[in-house]
Backbone and ligand atoms as CSV (ligand in chain L), in Angstrom:
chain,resi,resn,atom,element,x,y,z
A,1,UNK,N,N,-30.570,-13.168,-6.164
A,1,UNK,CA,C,-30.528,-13.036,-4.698
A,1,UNK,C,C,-29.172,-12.482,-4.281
A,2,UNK,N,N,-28.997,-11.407,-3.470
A,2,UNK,CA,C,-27.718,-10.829,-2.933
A,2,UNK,C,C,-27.713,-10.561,-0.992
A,3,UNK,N,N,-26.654,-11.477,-1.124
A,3,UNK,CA,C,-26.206,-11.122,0.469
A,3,UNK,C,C,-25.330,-10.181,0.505
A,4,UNK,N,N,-25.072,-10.179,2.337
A,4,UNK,CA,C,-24.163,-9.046,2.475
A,4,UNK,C,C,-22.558,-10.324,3.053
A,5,UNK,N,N,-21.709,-9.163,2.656
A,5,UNK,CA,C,-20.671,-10.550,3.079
A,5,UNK,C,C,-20.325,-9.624,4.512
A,6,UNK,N,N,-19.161,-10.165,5.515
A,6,UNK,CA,C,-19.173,-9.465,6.849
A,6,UNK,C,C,-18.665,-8.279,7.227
A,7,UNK,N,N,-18.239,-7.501,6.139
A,7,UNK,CA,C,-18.130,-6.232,6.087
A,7,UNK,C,C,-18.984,-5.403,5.469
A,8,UNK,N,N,-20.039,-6.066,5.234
A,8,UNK,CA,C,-21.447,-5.167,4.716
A,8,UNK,C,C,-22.108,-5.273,3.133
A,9,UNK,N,N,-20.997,-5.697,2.757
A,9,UNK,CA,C,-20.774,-5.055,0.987
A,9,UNK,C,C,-21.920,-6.090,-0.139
A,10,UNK,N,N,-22.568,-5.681,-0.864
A,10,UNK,CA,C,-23.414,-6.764,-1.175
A,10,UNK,C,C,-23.016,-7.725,-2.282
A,11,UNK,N,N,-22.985,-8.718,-1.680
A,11,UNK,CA,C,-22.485,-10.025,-2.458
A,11,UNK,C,C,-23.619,-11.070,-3.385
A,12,UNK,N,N,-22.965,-11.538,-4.887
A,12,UNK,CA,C,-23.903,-12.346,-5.595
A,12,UNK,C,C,-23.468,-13.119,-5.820
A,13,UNK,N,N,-23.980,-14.092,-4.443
A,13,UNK,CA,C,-23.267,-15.264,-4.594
A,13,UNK,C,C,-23.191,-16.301,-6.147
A,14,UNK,N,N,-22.077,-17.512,-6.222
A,14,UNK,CA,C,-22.717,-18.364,-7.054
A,14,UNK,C,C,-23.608,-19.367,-6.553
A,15,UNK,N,N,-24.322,-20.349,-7.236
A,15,UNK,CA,C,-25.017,-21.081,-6.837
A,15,UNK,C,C,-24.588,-22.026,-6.400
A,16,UNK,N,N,-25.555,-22.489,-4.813
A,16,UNK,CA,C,-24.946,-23.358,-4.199
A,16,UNK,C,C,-23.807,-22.832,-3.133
A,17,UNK,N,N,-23.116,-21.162,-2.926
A,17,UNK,CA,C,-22.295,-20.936,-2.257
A,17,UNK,C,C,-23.113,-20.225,-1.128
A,18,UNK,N,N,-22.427,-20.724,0.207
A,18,UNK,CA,C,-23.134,-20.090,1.414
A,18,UNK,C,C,-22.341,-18.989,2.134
A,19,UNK,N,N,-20.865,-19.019,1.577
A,19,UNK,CA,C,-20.417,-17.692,2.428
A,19,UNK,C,C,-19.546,-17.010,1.771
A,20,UNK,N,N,-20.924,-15.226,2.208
A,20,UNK,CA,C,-20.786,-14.453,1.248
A,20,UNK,C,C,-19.171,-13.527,1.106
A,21,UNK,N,N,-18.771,-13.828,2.217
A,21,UNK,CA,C,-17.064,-13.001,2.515
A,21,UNK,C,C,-16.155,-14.047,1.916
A,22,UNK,N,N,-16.439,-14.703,1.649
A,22,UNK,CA,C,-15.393,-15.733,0.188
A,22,UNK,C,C,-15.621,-15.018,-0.706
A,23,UNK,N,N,-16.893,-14.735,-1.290
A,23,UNK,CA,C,-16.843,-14.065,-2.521
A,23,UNK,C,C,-17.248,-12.700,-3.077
A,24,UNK,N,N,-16.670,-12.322,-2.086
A,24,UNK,CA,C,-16.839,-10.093,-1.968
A,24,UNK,C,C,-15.662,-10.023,-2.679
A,25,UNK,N,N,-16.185,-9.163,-3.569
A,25,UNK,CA,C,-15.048,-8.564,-4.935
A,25,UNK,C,C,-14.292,-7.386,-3.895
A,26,UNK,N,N,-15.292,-6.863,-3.031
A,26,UNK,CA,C,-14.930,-5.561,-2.569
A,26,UNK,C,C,-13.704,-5.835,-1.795
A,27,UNK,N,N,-13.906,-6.537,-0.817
A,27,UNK,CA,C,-13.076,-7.161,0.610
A,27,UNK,C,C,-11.908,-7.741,-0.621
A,28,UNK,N,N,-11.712,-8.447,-0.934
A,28,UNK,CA,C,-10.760,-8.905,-2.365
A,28,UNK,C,C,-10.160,-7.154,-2.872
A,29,UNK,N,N,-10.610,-6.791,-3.234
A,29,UNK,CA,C,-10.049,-5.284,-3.866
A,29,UNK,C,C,-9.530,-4.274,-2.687
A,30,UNK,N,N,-10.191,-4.801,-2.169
A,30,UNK,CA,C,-9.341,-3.519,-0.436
A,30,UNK,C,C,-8.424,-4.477,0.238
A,31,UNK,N,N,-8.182,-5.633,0.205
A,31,UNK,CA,C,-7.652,-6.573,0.716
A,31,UNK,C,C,-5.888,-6.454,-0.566
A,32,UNK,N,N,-6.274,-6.356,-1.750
A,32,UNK,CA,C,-5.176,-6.973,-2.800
A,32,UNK,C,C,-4.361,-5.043,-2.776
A,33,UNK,N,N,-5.439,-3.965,-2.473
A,33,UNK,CA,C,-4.981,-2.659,-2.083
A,33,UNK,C,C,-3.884,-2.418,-0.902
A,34,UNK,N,N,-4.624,-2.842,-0.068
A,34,UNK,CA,C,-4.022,-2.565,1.235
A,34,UNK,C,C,-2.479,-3.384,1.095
A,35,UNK,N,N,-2.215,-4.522,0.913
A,35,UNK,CA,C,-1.350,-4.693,0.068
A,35,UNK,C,C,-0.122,-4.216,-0.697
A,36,UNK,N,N,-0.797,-3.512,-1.585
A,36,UNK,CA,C,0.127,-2.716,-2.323
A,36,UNK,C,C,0.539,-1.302,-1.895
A,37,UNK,N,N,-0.389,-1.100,-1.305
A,37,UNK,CA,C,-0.345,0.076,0.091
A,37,UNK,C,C,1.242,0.137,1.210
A,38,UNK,N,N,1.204,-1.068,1.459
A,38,UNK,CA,C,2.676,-1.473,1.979
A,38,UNK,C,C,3.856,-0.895,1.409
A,39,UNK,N,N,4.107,-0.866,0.105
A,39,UNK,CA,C,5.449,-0.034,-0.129
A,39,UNK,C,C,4.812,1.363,-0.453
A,40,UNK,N,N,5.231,2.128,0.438
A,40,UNK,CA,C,5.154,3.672,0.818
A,40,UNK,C,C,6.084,4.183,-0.714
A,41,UNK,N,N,6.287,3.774,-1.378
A,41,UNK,CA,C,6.336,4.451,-2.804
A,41,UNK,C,C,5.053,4.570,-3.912
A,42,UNK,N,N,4.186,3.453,-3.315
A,42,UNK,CA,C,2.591,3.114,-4.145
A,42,UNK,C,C,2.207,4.626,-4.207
A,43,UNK,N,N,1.886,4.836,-5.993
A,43,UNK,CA,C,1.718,5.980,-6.355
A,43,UNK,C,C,-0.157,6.126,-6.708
A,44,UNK,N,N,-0.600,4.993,-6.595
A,44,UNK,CA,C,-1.942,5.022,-7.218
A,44,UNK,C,C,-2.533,3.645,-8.169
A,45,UNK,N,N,-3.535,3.456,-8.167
A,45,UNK,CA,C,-4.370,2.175,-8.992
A,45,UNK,C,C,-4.399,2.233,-10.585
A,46,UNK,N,N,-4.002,2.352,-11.626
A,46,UNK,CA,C,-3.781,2.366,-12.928
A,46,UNK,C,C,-4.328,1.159,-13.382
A,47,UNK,N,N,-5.607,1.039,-14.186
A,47,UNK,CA,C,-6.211,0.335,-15.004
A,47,UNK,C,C,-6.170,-1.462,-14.620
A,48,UNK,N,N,-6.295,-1.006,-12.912
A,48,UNK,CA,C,-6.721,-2.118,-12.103
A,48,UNK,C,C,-5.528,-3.221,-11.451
A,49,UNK,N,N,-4.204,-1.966,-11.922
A,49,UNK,CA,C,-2.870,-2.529,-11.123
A,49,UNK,C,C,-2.113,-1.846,-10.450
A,50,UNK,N,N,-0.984,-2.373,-9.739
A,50,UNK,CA,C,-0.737,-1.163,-8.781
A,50,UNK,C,C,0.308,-0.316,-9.686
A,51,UNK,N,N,0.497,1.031,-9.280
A,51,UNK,CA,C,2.001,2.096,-9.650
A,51,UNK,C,C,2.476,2.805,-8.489
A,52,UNK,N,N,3.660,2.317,-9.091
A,52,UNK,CA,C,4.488,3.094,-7.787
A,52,UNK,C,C,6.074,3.622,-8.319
A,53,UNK,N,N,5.865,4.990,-7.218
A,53,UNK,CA,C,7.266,6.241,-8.011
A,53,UNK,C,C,8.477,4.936,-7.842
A,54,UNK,N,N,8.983,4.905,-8.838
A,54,UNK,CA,C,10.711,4.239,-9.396
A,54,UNK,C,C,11.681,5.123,-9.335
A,55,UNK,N,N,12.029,6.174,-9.960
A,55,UNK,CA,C,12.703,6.931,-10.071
A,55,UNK,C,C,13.260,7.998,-8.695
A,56,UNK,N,N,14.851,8.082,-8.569
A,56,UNK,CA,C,14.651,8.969,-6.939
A,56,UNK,C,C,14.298,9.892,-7.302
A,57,UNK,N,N,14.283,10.756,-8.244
A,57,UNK,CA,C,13.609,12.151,-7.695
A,57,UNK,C,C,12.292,12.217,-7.212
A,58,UNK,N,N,10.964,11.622,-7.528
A,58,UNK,CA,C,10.241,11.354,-6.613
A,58,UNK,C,C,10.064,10.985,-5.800
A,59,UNK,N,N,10.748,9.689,-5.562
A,59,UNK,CA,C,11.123,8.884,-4.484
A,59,UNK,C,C,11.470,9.827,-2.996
A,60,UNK,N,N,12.472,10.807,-3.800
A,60,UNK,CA,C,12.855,11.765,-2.679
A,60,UNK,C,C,11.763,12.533,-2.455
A,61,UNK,N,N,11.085,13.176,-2.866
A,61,UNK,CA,C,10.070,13.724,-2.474
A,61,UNK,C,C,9.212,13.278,-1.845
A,62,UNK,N,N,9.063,12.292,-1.865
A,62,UNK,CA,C,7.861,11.237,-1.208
A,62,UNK,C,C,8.787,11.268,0.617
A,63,UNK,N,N,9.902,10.627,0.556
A,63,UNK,CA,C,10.697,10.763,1.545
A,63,UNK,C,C,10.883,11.826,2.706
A,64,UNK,N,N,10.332,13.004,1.851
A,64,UNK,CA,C,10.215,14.269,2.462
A,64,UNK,C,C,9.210,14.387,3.887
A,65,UNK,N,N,8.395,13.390,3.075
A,65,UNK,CA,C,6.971,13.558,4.299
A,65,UNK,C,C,6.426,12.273,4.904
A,66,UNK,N,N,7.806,11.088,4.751
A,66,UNK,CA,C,7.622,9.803,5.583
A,66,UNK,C,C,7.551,9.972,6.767
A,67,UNK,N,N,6.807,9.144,7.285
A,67,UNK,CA,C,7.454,8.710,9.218
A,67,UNK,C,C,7.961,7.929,9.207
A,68,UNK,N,N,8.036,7.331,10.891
A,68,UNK,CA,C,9.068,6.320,10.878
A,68,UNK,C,C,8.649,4.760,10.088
A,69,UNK,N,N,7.370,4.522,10.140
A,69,UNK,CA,C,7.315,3.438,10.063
A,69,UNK,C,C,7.144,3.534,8.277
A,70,UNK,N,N,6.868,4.443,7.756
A,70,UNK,CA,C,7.028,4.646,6.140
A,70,UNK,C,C,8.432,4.624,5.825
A,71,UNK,N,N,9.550,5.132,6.688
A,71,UNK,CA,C,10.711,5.000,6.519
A,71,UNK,C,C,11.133,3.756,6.202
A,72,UNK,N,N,11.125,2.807,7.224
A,72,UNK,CA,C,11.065,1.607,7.518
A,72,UNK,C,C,11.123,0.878,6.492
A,73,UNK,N,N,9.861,0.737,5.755
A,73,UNK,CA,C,9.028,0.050,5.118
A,73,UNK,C,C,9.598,0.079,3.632
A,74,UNK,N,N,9.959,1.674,3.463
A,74,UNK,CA,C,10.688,2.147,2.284
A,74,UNK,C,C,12.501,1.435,2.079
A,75,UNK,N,N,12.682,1.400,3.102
A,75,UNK,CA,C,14.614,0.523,3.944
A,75,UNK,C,C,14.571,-0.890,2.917
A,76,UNK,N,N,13.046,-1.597,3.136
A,76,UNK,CA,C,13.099,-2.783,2.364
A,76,UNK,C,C,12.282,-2.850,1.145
A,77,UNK,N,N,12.410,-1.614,0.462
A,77,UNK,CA,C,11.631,-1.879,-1.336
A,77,UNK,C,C,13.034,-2.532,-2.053
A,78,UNK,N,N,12.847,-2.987,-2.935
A,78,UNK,CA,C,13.573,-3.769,-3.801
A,78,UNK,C,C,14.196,-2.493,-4.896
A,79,UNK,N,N,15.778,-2.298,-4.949
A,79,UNK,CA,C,16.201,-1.381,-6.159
A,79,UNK,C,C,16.136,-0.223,-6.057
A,80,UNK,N,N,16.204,-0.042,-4.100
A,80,UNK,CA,C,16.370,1.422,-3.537
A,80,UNK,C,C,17.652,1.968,-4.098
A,81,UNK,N,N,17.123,3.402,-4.860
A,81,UNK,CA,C,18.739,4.233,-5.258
A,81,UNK,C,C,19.731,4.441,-3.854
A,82,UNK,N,N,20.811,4.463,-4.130
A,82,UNK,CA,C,21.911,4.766,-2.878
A,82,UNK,C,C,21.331,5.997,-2.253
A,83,UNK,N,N,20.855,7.646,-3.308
A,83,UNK,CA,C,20.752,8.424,-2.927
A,83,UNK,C,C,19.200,8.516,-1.824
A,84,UNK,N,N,18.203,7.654,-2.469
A,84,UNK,CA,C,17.044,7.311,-1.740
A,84,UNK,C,C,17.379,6.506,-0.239
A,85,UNK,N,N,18.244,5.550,-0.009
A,85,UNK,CA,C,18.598,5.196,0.788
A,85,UNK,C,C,19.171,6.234,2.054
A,86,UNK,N,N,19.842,6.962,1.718
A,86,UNK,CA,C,20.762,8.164,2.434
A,86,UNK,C,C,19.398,8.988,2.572
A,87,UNK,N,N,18.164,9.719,1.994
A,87,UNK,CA,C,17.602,10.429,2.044
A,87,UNK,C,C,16.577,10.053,3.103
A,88,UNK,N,N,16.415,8.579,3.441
A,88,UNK,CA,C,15.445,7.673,4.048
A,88,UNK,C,C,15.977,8.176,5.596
A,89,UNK,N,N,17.704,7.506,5.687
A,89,UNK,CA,C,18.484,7.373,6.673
A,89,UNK,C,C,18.434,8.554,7.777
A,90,UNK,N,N,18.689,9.703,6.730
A,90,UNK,CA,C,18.387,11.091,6.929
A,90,UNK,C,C,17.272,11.494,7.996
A,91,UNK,N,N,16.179,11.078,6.494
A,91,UNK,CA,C,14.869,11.679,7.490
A,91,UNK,C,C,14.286,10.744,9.095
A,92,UNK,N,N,14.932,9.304,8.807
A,92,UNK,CA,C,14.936,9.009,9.996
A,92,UNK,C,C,15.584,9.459,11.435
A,93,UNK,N,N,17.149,10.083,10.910
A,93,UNK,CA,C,17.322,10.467,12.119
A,93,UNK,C,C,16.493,11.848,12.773
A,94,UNK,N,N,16.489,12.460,11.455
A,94,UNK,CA,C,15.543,13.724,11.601
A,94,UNK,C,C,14.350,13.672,12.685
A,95,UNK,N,N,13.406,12.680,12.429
A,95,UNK,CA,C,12.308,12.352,12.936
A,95,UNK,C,C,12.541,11.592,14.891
A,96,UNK,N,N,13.810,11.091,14.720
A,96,UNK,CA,C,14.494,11.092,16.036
A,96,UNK,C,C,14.797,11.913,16.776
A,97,UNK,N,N,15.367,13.186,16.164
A,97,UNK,CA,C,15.649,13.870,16.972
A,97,UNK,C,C,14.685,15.158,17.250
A,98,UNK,N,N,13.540,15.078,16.466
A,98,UNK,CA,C,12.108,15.778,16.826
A,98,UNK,C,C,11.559,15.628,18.054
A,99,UNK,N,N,11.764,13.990,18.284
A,99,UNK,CA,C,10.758,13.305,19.089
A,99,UNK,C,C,11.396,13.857,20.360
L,1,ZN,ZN,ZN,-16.950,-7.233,1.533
């Protein structure tokens, strides 16, 4: 027997369980995503964990095409290079003085 849990997705329950949005793998997997989604360095899903660019030269590149609130977000990753930091700072004022 399969329900739907409250975002649609079809759920199998265990026995004896009545609600199906406790136990949606899906809502759980877009939920533990969205998540990792948060640091605007997240490079992609790799064999069901997150990756994300380390190194500044990508880092900078990525930086290239932040907004503000990716800026932001990037201000508080853990083991920001100095030069990533300055490149962040940068494109923030940049994006200030667009507006
Ligand atoms: Zn769901």
């Amino acid at each position: 027997m399969s329900y739907l849990c409250s975002k649609g997705h079809q759920v199998t329950l265990p026995h004896g369980s009545m609600n199906a949005s406790a136990w949606c793998r899906t809502c759980k997997r877009q939920a533990r995503e969205a998540r990792w989604r948060m640091n605007p360095f997240f490079a992609g899903v790799y064999n069901g964990g997150p990756c994300y660019h380390i190194d500044a030269t990508s880092r900078l590149e990525r930086v290239a095409r932040f907004n503000t609130d990716q800026c932001q977000r990037a201000l508080r990753v853990d083991g920001l290079q100095k030069t990533v930091r300055t490149a962040i700072e940068r494109r923030l004022r940049k994006i200030k003085e667009a507006a």
